[in-house]
Phi, psi and omega in degrees: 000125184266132172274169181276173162296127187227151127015127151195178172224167183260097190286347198155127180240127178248160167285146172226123196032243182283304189246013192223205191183153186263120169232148190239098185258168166257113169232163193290300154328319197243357193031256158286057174262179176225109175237187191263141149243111195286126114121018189302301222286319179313313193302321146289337170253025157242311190338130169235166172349288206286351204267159181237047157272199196286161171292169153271140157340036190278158174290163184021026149257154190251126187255172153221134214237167190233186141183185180194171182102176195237009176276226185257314175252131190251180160260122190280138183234335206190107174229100213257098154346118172236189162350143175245110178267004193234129158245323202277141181284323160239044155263349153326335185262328177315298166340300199274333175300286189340296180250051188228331172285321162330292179313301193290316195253008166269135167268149159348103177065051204208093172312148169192061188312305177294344158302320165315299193289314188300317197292324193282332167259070213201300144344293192281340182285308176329321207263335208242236201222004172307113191324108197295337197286320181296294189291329148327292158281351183286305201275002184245310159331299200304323193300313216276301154330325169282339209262340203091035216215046202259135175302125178253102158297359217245303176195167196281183188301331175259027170092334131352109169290116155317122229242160172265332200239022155256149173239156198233154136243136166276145180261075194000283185270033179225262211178196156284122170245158179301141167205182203268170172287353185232042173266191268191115207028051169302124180243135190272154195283336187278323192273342138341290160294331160299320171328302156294263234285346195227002197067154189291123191234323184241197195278313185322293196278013187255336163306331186264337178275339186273311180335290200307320197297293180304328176287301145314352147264352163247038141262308165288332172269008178041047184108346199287140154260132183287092232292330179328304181314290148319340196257330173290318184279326164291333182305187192257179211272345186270002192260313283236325165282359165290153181221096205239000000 
């Protein structure tokens, strides 16, 4: 059975045998899959600039793609080139954190359109002059949320409206609880609170959203490492101030 064409992106493509390639998409309708491109990789490597043959597989660019079968690994039947939403070089690798968290934390066939609509502009925001600290926490709060895992800004485990004059630590699999200000990655409550209500604006809350984030992504990725990370750390010194 072949689906219609819908919206997707290339979250990673591996070689699969001689001419073809495992490609791992995000779509908008279908979420996560992992299929076969039959004759992909003979494709990327003769296209050259001037051929009007099939596009190659790239990450952020928006295809709108077909497939069938019924396993686990389907067949790529139709991948029609849209838009390239990431350009900028060096923000590529942020791009590759984006879809490597994709990867690692969505399951398989598991719809999520409006994560979707987020990822592609979040992409484009990349491509543009948009505050990287905002967009980064902003697209990983939303993710947590999609996943069912969403931070409650609001009020602590016990049910408690969160204070301006108070400090918190998060527990992964509770919440926020009361802690003293000189206990260990203590988040002050007022840069919380601008979190929920107003989004991360300034450095105190935007400190306290990387705090809250990374302590929730190394419960959800269980140890996995990221390459993005490595590759982020290796960059050159002006890439070094994204913070991911």
């Amino acid at each position: 059975m072949s689906t219609a064409l819908q919206p997707a992106l290339v979250l990673r493509t591996r070689p699969f045998r001689e001419t073809s390639l495992l490609v791992d998409i995000f779509s908008r309708d279908a979420g996560r899959l992992h299929l076969i491109a039959r004759g992909a990789k003979a494709v990327r490597r003769t296209r050259s600039a001037k051929s009007s043959g099939p596009a190659p597989l790239q990450s952020f660019q928006e295809f709108q793609m077909g497939w069938r079968g019924k396993s686990d690994l389907q067949t790529l039947t139709a991948a029609e080139p849209g838009p390239v939403l990431l350009t900028r070089p060096d923000r590529l690798v942020i791009g590759m954190y984006l879809n490597e968290l994709l990867f690692y934390l969505l399951g398989e066939a598991d719809p999520h359109p409006p994560l979707y609509a987020l990822y592609t502009q979040t992409l484009a925001q990349l491509d543009a002059d948009a505050p990287l600290e905002l967009l980064l926490r902003t697209f990983e709060l939303e993710l947590f949320a999609a996943l069912g895992y969403a931070i409650d800004l609001s009020q602590d485990l016990a049910g408690n409206p969160l204070r301006q004059d108070q400090c918190y630590q998060y527990a992964p699999e509770a919440g926020l609880h009361p802690a003293p200000a000189n206990s260990p990655n203590a988040l002050a409550g007022a840069a919380l609170l601008s979190l929920h209500q107003h989004g991360p604006q300034d450095p105190t809350a935007l400190r306290a959203a990387k705090r809250l984030c990374r302590t929730q992504l190394e419960r959800l990725l269980g140890g996995r490492t990221l390459k993005s990370r490595e590759w982020y750390r290796q960059a050159a010194p002006p890439m070094r101030k994204i913070s991911t």
